[in-house]
C-alpha positions in Angstrom: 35.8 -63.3 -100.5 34.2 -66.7 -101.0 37.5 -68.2 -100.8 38.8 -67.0 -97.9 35.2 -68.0 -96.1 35.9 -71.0 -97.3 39.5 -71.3 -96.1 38.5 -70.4 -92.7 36.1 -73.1 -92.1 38.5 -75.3 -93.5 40.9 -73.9 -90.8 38.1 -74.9 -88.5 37.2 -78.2 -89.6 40.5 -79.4 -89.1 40.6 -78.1 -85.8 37.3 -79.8 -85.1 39.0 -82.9 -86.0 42.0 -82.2 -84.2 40.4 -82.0 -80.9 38.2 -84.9 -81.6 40.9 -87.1 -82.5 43.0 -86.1 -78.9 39.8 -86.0 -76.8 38.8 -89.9 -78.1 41.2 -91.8 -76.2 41.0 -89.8 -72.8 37.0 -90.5 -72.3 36.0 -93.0 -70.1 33.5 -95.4 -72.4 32.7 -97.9 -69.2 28.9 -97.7 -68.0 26.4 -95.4 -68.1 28.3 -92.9 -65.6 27.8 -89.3 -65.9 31.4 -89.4 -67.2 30.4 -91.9 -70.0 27.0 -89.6 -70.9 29.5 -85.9 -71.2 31.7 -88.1 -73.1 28.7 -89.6 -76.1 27.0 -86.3 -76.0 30.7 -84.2 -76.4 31.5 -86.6 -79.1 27.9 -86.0 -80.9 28.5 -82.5 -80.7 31.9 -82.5 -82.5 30.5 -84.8 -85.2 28.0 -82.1 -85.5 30.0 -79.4 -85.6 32.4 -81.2 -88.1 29.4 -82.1 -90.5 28.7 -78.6 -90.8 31.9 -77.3 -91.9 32.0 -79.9 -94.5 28.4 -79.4 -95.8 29.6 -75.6 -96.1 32.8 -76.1 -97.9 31.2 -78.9 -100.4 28.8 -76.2 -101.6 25.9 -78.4 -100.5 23.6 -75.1 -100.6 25.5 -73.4 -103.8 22.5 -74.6 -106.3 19.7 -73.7 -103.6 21.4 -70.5 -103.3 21.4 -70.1 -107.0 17.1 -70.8 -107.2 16.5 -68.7 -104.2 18.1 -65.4 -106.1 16.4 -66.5 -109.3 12.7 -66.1 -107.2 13.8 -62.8 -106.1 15.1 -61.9 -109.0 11.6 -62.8 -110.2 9.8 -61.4 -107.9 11.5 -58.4 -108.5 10.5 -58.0 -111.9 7.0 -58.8 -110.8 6.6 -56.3 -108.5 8.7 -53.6 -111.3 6.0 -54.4 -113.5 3.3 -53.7 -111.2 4.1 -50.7 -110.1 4.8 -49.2 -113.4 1.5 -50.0 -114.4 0.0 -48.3 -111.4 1.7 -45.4 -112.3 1.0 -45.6 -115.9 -3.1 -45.8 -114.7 -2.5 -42.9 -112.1 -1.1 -40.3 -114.5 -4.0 -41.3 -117.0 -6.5 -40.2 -114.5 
């Protein structure tokens, strides 16, 4: 399953790209017309949406995913131990 995620934002990164690369040449980059302010803040947005895909498929949050389940896991046991105890003390009364 994890591959296939990661094959479809692949899929979309290179789209990302794709457009980028075929929209570059066509925007007007003289002054600061309206056209030239859609053009910077279209641009910024692809960069954005291009960093993300690439932050996904480099595994940038792998190891933070990997600590977060460890606190559950955790907590978990925390809470497992707890309540057994309160039952333990409840069926001595």
């Amino acid at each position: 399953m994890r591959k296939r995620n990661k094959f479809k934002h692949v899929v979309y990164l290179v789209l990302a790209l794709v457009m980028l690369l075929y929209a570059l040449p066509e925007l007007s980059w003289a002054g600061s017309t309206p056209v030239f302010v859609f053009g910077a803040v279209w641009v910024a947005f692809a960069l954005l949406v291009i960093a993300a895909h690439l932050h996904f498929i480099l595994g940038v949050d792998e190891e933070k995913q990997k600590r977060l389940e460890a606190v559950r896991k955790a907590k978990l046991d925390m809470w497992q131990g707890k309540w057994s105890e309160e039952g333990r003390a409840a069926q001595r009364l």
